[in-house]
C-alpha positions as a printed Julia matrix, in Angstrom:
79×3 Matrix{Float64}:
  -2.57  -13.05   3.28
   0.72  -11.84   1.75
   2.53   -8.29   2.93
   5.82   -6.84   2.89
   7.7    -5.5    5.81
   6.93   -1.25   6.33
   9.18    1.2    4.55
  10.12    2.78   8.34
   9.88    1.69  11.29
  10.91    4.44  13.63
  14.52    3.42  14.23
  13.79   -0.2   16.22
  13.64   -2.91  13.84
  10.08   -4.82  13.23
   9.2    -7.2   16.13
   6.38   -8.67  15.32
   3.24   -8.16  12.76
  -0.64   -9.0   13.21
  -3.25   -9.66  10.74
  -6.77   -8.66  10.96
  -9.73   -9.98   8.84
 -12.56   -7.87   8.46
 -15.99  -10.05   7.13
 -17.82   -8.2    4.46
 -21.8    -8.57   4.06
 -23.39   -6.03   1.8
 -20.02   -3.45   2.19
 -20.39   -4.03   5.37
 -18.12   -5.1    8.6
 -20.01   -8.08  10.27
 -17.3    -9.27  11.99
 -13.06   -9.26  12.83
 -10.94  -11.5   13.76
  -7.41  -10.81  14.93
  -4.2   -13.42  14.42
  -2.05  -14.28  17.12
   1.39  -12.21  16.57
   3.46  -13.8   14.0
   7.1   -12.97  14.35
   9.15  -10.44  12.45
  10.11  -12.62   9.62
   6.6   -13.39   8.63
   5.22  -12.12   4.78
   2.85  -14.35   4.64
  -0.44  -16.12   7.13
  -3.15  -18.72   6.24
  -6.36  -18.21   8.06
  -8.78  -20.36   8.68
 -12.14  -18.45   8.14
 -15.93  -19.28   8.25
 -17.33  -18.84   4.25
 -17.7   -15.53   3.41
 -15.93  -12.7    1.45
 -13.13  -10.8    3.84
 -10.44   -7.51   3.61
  -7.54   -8.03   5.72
  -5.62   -5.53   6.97
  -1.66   -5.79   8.24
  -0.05   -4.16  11.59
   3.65   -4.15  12.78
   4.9    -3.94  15.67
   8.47   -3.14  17.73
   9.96   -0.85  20.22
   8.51    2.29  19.64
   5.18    0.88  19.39
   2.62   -0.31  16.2
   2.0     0.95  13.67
  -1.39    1.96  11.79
  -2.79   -0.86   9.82
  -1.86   -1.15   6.29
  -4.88   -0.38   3.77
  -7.34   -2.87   3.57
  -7.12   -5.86   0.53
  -9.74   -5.99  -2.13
 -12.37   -7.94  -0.72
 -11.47  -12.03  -1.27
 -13.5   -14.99  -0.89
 -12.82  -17.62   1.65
 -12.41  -21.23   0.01
């Protein structure tokens, strides 16, 4: 999973981000599983998924609070 850091942030600089990855069966969510929070510098995560095809979807974090998650990827296949 790749992002880049949020346009704003509210006035307190980015803290922290977390990644969530949604599995897809038949357009469906089946499951989600959340990352541990990865600190402000962080663009990029590898997960380590079951098989399966997944969206992922960024949030930051910092002072004021977190944000709403980014949009969701284009559905990807786990290797």
């Amino acid at each position: 999973v790749r992002w880049r850091p949020p346009l704003s942030t509210g006035g307190s600089p980015v803290a922290a981000y977390l990644v969530t990855a949604y599995r897809i069966k038949k357009g469906q969510v089946v499951a989600t599983m959340i990352s541990a929070e990865l600190g402000a510098g962080a663009r990029t995560l590898r997960m380590r998924l079951p098989r399966g095809r997944y969206q992922f979807a960024v949030q930051a974090r910092n002072g004021v609070g977190s944000s709403a998650f980014s949009a969701r990827s284009a559905t990807v296949k786990a290797r």
